[in-house]
Each structure stands twice: as structure tokens, then as C-alpha cells.
Backbone as CSV, one residue per row, in Angstrom:
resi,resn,N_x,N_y,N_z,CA_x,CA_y,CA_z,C_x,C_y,C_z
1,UNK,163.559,26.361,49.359,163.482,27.713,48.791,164.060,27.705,47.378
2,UNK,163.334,28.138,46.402,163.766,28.492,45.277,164.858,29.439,45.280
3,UNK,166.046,28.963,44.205,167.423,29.523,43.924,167.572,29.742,42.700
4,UNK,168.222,31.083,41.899,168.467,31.360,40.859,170.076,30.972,40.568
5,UNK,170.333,30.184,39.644,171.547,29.498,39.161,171.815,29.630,37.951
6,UNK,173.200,29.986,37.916,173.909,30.735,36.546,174.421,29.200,35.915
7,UNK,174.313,28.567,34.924,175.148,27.346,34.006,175.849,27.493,33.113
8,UNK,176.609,27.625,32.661,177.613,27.225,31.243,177.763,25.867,31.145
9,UNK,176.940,25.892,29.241,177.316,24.664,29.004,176.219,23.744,29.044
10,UNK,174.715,24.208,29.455,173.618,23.640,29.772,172.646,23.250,28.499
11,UNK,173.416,23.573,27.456,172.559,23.184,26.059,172.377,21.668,26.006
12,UNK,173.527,20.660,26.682,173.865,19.419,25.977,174.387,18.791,27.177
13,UNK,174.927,17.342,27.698,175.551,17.044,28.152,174.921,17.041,30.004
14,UNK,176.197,16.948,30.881,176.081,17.304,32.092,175.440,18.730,32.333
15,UNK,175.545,19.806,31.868,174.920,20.447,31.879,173.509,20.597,31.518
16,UNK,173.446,20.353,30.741,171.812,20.233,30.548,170.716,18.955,31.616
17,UNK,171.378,17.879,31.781,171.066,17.079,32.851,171.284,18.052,34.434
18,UNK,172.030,18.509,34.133,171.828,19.287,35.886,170.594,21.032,35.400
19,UNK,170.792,21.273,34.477,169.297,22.072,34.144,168.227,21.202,34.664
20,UNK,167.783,20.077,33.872,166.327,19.795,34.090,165.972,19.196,35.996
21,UNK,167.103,19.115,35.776,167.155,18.227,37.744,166.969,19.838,38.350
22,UNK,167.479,20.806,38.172,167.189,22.382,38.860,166.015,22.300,38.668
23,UNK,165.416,22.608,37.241,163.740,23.121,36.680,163.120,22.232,37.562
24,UNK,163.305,20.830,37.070,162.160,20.226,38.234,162.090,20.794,39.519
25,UNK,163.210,21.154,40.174,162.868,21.103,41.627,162.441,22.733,41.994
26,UNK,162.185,22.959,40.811,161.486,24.617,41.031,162.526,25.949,41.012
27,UNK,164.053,25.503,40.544,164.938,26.933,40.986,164.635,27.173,39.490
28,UNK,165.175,28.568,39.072,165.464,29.020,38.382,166.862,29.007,37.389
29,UNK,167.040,28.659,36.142,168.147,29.025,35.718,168.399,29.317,34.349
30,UNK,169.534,30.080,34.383,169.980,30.775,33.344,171.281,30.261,32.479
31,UNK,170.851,30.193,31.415,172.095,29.218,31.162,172.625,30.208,30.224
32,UNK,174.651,29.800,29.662,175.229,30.603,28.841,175.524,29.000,28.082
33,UNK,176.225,29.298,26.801,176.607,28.353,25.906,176.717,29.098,24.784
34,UNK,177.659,28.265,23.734,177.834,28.541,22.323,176.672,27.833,21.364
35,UNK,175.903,26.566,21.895,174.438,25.942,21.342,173.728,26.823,21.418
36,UNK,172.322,26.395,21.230,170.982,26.690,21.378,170.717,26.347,22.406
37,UNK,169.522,27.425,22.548,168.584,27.064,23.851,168.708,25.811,24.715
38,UNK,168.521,25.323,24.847,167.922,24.646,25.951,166.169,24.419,26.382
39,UNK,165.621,23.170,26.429,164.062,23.441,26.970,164.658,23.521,28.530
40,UNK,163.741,24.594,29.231,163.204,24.807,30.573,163.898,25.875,31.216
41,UNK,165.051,26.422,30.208,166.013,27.519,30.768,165.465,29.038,30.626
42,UNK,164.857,29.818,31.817,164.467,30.639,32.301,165.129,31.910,31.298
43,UNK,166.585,31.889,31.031,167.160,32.423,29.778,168.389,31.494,28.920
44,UNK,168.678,32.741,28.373,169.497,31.619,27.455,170.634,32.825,26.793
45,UNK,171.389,32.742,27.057,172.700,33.748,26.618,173.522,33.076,25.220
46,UNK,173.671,33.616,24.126,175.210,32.869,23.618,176.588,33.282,24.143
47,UNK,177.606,32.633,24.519,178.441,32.845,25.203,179.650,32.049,24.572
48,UNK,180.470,32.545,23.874,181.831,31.992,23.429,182.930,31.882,24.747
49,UNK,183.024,30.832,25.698,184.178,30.962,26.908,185.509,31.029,26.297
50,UNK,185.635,30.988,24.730,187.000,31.169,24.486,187.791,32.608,24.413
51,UNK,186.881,33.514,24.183,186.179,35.054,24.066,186.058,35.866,25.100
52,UNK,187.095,36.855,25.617,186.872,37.057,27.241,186.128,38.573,26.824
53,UNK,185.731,38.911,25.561,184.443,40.135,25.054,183.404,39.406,25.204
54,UNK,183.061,38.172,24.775,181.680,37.477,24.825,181.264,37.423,26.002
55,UNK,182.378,36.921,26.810,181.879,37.169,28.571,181.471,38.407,29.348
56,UNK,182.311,39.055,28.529,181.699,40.432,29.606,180.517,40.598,29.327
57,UNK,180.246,41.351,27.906,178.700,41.481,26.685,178.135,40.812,27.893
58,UNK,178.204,39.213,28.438,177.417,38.400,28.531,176.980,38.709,30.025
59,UNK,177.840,39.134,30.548,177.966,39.444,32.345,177.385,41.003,32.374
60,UNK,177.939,41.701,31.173,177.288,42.805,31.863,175.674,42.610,31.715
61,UNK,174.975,42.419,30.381,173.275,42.098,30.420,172.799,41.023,31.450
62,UNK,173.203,40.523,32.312,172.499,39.957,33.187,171.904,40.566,33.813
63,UNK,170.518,40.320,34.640,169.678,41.257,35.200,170.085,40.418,36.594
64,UNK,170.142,41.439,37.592,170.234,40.577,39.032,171.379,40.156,39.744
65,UNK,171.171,38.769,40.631,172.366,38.148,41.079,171.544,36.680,41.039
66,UNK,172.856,35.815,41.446,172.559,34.374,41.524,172.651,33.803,42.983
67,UNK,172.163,32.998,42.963,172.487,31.730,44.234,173.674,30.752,44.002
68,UNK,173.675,30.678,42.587,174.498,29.171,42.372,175.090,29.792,40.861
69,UNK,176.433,29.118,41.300,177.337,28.742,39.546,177.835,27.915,39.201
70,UNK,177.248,27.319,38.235,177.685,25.440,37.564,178.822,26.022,36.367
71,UNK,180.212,26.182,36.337,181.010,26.241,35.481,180.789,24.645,34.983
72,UNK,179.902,24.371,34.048,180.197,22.869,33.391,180.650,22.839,32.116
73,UNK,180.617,23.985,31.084,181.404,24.068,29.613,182.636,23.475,29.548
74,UNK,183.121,22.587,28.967,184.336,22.305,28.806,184.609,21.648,27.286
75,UNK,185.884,21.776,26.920,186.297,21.354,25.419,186.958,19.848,25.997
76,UNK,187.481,18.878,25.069,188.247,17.887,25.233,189.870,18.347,24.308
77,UNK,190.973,17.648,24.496,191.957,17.685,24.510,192.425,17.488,22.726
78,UNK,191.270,16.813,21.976,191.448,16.471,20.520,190.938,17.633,19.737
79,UNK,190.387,18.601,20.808,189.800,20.208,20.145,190.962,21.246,20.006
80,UNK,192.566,20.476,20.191,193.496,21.542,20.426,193.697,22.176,21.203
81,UNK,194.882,22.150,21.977,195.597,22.310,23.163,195.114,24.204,23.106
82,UNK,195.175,24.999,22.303,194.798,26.149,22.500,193.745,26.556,22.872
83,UNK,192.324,26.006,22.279,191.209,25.843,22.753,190.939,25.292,24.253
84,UNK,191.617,24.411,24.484,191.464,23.666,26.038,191.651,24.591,26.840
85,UNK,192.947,25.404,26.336,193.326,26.069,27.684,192.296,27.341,27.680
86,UNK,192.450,27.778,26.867,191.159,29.296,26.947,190.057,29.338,27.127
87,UNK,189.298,27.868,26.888,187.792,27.385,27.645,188.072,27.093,28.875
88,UNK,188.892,26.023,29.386,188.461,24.884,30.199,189.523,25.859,31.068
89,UNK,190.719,26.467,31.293,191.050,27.306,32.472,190.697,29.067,32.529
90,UNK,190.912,29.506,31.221,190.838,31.215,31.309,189.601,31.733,30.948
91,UNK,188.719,30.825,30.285,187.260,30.882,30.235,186.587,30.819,31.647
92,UNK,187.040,29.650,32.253,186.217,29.556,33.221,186.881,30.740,34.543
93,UNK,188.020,31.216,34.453,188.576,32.014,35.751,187.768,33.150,35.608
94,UNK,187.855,33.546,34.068,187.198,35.289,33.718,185.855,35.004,33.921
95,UNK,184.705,34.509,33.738,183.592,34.437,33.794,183.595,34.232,35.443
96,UNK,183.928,33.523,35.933,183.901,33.450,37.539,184.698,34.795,38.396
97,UNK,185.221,34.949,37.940,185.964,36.706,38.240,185.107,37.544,38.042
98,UNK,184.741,37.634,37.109,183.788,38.923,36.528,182.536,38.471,37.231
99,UNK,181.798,37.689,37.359,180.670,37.726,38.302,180.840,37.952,39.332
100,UNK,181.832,37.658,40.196,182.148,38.194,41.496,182.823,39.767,41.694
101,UNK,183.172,39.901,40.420,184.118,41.819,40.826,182.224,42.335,39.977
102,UNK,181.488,42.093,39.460,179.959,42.639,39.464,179.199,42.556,40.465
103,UNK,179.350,41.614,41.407,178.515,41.748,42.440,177.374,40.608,42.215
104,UNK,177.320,39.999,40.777,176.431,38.964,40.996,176.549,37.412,41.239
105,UNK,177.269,37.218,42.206,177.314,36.070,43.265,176.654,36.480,44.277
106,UNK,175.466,35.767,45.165,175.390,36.465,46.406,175.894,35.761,47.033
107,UNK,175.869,36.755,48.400,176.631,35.982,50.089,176.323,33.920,49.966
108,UNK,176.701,33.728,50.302,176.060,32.081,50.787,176.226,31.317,49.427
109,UNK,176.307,31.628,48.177,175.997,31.471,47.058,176.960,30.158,46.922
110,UNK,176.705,29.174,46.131,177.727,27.930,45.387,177.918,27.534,44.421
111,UNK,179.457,27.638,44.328,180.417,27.772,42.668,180.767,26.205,42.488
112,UNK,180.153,25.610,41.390,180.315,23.954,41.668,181.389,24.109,40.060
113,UNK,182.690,23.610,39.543,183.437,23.380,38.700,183.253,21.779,38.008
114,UNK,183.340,21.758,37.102,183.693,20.361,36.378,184.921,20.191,36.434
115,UNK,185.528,19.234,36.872,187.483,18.985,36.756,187.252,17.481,35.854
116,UNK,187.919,16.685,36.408,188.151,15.219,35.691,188.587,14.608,36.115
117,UNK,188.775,13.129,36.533,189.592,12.043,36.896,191.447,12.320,36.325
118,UNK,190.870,13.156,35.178,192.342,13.369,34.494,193.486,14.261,35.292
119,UNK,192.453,14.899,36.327,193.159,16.019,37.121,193.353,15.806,38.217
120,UNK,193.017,14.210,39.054,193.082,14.025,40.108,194.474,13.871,40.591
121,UNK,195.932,14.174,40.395,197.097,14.171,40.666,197.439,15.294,40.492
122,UNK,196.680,16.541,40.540,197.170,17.782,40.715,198.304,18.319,41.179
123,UNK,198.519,17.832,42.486,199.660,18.142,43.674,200.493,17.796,43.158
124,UNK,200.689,17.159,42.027,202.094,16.735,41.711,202.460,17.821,40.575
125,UNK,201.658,18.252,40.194,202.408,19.364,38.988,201.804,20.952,39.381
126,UNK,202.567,21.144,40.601,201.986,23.103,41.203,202.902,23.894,40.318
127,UNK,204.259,23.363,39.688,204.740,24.009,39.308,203.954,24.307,37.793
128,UNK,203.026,23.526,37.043,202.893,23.687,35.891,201.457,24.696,36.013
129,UNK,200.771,24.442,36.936,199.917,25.430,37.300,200.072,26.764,37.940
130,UNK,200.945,26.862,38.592,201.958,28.283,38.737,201.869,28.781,37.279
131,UNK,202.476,27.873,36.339,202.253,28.606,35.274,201.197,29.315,34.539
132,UNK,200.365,28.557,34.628,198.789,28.899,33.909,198.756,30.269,35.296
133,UNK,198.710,30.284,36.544,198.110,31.245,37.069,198.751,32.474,36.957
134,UNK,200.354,32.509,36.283,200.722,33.436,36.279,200.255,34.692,34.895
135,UNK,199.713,33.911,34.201,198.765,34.886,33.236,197.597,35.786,33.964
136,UNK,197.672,36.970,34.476,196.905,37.823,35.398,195.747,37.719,34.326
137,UNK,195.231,38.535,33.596,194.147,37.813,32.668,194.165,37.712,31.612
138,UNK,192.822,38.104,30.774,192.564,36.666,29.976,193.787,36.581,28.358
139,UNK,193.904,38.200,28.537,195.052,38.597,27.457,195.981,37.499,27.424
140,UNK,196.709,37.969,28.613,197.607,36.729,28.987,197.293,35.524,28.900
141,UNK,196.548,35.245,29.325,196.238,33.622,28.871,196.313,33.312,27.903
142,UNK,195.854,34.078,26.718,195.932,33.807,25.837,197.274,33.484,25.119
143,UNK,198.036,34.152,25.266,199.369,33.829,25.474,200.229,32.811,25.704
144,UNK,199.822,32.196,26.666,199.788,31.121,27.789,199.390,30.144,26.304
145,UNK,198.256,30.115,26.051,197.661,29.145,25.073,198.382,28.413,24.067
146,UNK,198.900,29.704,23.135,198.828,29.641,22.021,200.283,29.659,21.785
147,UNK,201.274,29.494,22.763,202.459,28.952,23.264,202.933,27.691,23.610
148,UNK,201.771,27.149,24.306,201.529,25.754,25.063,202.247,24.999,23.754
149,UNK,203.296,24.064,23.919,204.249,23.356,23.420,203.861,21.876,22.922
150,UNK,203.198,21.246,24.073,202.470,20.054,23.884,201.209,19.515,23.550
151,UNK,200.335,18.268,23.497,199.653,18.129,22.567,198.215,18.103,23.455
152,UNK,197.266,18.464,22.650,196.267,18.485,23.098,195.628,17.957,24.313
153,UNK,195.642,16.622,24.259,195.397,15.906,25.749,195.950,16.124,26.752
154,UNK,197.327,16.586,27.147,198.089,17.089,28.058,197.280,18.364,27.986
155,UNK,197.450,19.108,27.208,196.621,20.181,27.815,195.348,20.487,28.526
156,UNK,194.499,19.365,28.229,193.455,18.957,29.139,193.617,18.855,30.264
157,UNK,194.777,17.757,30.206,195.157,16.921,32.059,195.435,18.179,32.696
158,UNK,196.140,19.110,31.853,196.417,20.148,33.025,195.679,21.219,33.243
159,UNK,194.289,21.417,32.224,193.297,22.384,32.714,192.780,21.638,33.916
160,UNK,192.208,20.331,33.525,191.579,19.776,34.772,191.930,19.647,36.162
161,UNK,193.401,19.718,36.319,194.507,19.868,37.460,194.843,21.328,38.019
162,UNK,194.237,22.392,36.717,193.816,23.605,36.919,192.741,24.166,37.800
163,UNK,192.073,23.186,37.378,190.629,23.668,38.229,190.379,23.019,38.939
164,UNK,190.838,21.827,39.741,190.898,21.329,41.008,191.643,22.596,42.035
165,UNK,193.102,22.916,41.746,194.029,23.968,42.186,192.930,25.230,42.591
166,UNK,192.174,25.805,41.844,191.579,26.501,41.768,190.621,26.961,42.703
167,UNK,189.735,25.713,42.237,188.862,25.033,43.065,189.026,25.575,44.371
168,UNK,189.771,24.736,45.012,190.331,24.845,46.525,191.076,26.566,46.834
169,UNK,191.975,27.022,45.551,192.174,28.581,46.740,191.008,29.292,47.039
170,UNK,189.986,29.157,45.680,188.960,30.092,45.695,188.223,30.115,46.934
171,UNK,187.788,28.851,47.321,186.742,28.279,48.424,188.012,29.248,49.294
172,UNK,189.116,29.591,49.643,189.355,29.818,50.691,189.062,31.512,50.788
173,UNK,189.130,32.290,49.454,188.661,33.443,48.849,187.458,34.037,49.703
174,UNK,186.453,32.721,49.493,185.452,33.579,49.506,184.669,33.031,50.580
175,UNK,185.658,32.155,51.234,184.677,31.360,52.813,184.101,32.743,53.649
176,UNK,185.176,33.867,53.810,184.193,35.026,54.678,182.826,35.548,54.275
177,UNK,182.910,35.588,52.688,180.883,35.579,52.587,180.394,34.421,52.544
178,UNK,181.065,33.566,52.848,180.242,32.165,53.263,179.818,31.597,51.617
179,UNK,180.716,31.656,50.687,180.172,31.068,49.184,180.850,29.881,49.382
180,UNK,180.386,28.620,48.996,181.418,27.821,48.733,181.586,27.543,47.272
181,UNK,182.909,26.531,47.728,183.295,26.533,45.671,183.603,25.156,45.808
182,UNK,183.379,23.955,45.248,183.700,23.028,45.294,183.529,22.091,43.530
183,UNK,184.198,20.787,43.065,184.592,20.493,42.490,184.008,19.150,41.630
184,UNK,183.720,18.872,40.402,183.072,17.588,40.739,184.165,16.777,39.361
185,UNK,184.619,15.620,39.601,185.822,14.956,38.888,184.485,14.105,38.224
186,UNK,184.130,13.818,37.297,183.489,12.494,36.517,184.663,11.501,35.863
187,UNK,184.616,10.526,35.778,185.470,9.108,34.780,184.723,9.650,33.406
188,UNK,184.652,8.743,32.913,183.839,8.561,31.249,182.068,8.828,31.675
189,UNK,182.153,9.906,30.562,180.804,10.054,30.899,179.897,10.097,29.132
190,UNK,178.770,9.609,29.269,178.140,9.889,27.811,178.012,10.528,27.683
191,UNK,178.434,11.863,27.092,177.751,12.963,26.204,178.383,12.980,24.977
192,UNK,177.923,14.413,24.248,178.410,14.755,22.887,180.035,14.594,22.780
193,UNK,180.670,14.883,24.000,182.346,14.910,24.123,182.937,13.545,23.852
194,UNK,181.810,12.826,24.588,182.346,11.135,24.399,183.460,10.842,23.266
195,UNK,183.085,11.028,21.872,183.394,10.388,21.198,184.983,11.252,20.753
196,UNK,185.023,12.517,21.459,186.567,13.370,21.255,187.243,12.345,22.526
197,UNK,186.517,12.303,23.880,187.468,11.845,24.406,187.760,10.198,24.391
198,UNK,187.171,9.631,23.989,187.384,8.332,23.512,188.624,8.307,22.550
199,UNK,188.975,9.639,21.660,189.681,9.465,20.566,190.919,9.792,21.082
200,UNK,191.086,10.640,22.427,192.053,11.192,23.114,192.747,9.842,23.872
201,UNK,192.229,9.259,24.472,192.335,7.942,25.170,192.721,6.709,24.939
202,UNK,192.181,6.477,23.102,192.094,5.619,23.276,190.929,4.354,23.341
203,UNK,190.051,3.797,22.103,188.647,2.973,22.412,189.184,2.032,23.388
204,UNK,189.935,1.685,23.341,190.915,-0.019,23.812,190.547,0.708,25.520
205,UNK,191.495,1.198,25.475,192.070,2.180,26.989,190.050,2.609,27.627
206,UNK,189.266,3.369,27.086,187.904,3.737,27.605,187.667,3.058,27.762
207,UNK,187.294,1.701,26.948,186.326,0.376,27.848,186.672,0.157,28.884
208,UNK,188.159,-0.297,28.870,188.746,-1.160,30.162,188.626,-0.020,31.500
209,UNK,188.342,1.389,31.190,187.929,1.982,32.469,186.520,2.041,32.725
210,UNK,185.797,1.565,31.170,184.122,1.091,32.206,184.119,0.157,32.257
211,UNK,185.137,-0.926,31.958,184.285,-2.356,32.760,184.696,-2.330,34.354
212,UNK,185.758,-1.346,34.798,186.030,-1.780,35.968,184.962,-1.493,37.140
213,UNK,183.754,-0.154,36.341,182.919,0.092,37.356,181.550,-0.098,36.953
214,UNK,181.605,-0.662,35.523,180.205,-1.474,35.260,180.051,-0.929,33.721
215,UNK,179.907,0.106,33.698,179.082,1.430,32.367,179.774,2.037,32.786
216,UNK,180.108,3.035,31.298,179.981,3.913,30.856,179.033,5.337,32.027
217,UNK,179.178,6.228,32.574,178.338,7.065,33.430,177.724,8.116,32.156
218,UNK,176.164,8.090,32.713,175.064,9.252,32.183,175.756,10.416,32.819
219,UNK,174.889,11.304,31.896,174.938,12.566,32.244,174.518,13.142,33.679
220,UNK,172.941,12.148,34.107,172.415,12.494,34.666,173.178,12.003,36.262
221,UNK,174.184,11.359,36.308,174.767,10.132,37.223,176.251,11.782,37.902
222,UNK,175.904,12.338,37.057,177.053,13.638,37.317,176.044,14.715,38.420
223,UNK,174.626,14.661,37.267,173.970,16.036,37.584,173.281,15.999,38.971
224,UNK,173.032,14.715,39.459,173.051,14.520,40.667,173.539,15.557,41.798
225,UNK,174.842,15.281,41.651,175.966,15.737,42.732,176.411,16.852,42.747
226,UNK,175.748,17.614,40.929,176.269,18.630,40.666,175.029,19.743,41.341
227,UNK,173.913,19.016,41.328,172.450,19.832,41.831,172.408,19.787,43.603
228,UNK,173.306,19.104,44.277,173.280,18.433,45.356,174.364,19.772,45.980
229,UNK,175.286,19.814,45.418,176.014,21.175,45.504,175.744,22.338,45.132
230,UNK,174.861,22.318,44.207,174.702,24.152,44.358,173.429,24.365,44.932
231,UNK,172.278,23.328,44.848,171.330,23.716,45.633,170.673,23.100,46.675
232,UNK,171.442,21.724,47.199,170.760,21.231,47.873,171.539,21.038,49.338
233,UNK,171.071,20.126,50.285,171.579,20.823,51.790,173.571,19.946,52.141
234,UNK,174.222,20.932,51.685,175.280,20.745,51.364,175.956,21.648,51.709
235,UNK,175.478,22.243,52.942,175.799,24.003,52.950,177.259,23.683,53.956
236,UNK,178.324,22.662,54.323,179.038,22.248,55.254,180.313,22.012,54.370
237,UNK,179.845,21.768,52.937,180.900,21.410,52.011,181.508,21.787,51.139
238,UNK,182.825,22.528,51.561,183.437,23.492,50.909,185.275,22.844,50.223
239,UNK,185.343,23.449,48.895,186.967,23.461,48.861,187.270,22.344,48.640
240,UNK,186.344,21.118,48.402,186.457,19.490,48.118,186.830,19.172,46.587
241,UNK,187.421,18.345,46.274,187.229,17.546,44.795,186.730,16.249,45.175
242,UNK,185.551,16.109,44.547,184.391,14.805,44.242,184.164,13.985,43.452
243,UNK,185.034,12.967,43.359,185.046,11.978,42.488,184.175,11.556,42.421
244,UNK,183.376,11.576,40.854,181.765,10.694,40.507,182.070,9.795,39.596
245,UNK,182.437,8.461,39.983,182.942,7.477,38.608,183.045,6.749,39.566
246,UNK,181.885,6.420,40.149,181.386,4.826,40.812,182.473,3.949,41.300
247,UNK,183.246,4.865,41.879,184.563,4.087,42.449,185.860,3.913,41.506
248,UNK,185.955,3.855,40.509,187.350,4.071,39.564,188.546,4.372,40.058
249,UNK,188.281,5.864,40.567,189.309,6.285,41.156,189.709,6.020,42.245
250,UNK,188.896,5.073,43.114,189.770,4.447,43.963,189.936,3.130,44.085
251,UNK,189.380,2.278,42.957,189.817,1.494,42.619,191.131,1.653,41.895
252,UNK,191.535,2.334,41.259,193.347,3.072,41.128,194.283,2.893,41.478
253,UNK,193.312,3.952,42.469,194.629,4.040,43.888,194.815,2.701,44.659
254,UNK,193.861,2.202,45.205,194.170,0.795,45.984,194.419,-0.371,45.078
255,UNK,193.822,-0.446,43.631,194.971,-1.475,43.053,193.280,-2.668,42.685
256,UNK,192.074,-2.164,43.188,191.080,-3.507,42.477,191.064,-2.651,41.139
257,UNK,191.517,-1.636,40.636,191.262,-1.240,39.122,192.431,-1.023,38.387
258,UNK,193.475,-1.777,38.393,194.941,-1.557,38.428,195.032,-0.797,37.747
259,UNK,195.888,0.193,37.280,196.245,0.694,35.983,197.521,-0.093,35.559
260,UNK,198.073,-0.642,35.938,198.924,-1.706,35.305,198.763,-2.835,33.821
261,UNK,197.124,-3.203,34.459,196.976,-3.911,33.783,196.227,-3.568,32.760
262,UNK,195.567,-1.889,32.368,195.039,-1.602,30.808,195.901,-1.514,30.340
263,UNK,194.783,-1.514,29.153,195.845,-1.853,28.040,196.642,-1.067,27.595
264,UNK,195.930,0.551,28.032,197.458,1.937,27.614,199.110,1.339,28.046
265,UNK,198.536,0.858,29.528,200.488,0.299,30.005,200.393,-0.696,29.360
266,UNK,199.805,-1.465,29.294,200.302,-2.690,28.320,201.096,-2.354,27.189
267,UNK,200.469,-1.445,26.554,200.950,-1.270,25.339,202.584,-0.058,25.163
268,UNK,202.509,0.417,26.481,203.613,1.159,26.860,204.901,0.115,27.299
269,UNK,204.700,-0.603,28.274,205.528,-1.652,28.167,205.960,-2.651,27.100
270,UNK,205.069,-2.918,26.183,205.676,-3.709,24.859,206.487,-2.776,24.137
């Protein structure tokens, strides 16, 4: 059955790879972004997520409701810790708030998030995300932002540790209309961001995390899992974070991808 699906972020990147994987398979979608168009997108909104006026403008002219929401917009950490936080956590809460206090999520509907490998140790910092959640909205957040003490890349690690956190209360939010919300973590992925987060990282430090799982990951190696969750038969899987980086991350944890031995600790230990 054809599904109408809301995207941010579908001009370029993972997003736009999980557009054409939708179009092909016949759903419908509507994408928001600060780019241009998009080929095959049913509409096309401009949408500043740093901007919690651009969102509304943007939420209230929608015609309808959706099946599916791909929050995939995200900034990298070399775009300034202020920017990170007002896209990549208070961008994405208000736009996902406001579609649901409008009414256009329906029942059954699935909220798929972009997080990061960067955010996969969440549980260890609730207290720093307590913080971010204690900004009720986006005012506050802003606040929150433009306060934030430390440097850009940290502010990333902890949007992404944001929206894992997130991730999971929401799914528990909204399990009685049966929506799920679930999460998708990518390693290094090619897009336009590549080359900010390469600069955040580290060239030395990025290789040595794609040789451990071969390449560098496509766009399309994301949009997979990301189309697999909002529209395909996945209807059992709720409240998860989904590591897509061909094993990395648990090569990590069990030690065939040490982190000992890149060269970031290397170079921390000398």
C-alpha cells in the first residue's frame, strides 16, 4: 500500500537516497530542507530547522497527514556547537512536536531519526541530556545553545546521544496509537557532510574507521534501513537504535576494531 512520508533533509545526502528508494516503490513524499528541490519529491517546502517560525509557516501549510517521518537533516559539529544543537536536537524535537500536537502523524504511522555511532554511549551521559531536555521549547533551547561552553564536535556527540534518548521515550509516548519511533546510527557515510566530518575527526582517525569495515558507507547503504522502517514490514520494531556501519560498532565493543589502536589514541597516548 502506498504511504505518504514527511523528510527533512531530502535535497542531498541520506535523505535524498531514502527519497528515491520511497518514489520508486510508489509512496509518496514530501520533503522539507534549506536546498532545492529535489527530483521525484511530490512537494518541496523550504524549511530552516534552526528557525522554530520556519517550522511552524512550514507545518501549518501542509495539506493532510502522513504515514511516515524521516527526521534525516542534520549539521556536523565543525558548523558550530550552536547550530548543532538547534538543528540536530531542538529542530528536530519542534518539528516532531508540532506534527503530532497538529494531528498530522497518523495512528500506526513511523518516526525513523538519524543519531550516529557518535551517540552510541548515550547511557553514560543522562545527566547531560537532562540538560538539553530541560529547555521546554524551542526559545529555550535556544538558550541552551548559545550557552553551550564546549566545542563544536562535543556538541554533536551529544545531539546524537540526544536523539537516541529521545528516540526511545518517544516510542514509549506514542506506542498507544501504535506509531513507532525508532533510530538509525550510520559510521562514516559519503555525503556533502563528509568532508565537515572528516575535519571534525580527523583524515588519519576516518580512514582507520573505514578500513576496519571495508569503505567508506553510501548514502544509499543508510537509505535502505531507513525505507525499511518507515515503510516497509517492520511494523514489530519499535524504540530501537540501529547501527548501519557494517559492523564497526561492534567491532568496538568486542575489540576486532580496537579503538586502542587508531590513531586518535595513539596520538593521545604520545
Amino acid at each position: 500500500m502506498a504511504k505518504r512520508i514527511l523528510l527533512t533533509g531530502a535535497s542531498t545526502g541520506i535523505g535524498n537516497a531514502t527519497l528515491q528508494r520511497l518514489v520508486a516503490a510508489g509512496h509518496e513524499v514530501v520533503n522539507l530542507d534549506v536546498k532545492d528541490a529535489p527530483e521525484g519529491a511530490a512537494e518541496h517546502h523550504h524549511c530552516d530547522l534552526s528557525d522554530p517560525a520556519s517550522i511552524d509557516e512550514v507545518v501549518a501549510g501542509l495539506d493532510g497527514s502522513f504515514d511516515g517521518l524521516g527526521n534525516i537533516a542534520g549539521v556536523a559539529g565543525s558548523m558550530g556547537a550552536e547550530l548543532v544543537l538547534r538543528v540536530n536536537v531542538y529542530g528536530l524535537r519542534h518539528i516532531t512536536e508540532t506534527l503530532l500536537a497538529a494531528g498530522k502523524l497518523n495512528d500506526r504511522a513511523s518516526i525513523v531519526n538519524i543519531a550516529s555511532l557518535a551517540g552510541m554511549v548515550w547511557n553514560r551521559h543522562l545527566d547531560r541530556i537532562a540538560e538539553l531536555d530541560a529547555a521546554e521549547d524551542f526559545a529555550a533551547g535556544i538558550e541552551v545553545a548559545q550557552s553551550y561552553e564546549r566545542s563544536g564536535p562535543a556538541a554533536y556527540t551529544l545531539s546524537k546521544e540526544w536523539v537516541v534518548s529521545y528516540t526511545k521515550h518517544l516510542a514509549g509516548r506514542l506506542v498507544g496509537r501504535g506509531i513507532r519511533v525508532n533510530s538509525v546510527s550510520p559510521g562514516p557515510v559519503d555525503t556533502p557532510l563528509f568532508p565537515f566530518f572528516e575535519q571534525d575527526t580527523g583524515a588519519e582517525q576516518m580512514a582507520w574507521l573505514n578500513e576496519q569495515v571495508g569503505r567508506v558507507a553510501t548514502p544509499d547503504d543508510q537509505a535502505q534501513v531507513v525505507v525499511w522502517l518507515l515503510a516497509g514490514e517492520s511494523g514489530w520494531v519499535n524504540g530501537i537504535d540501529l547501527p548501519v556501519d557494517n559492523g564497526l560498532s561492534a567491532g568496538m565493543t568486542v575489540g576486532w576494531a580496537n579503538p586502542k589502536d587508531s590513531p586518535a589514541s595513539r596520538s593521545r597516548r604520545s
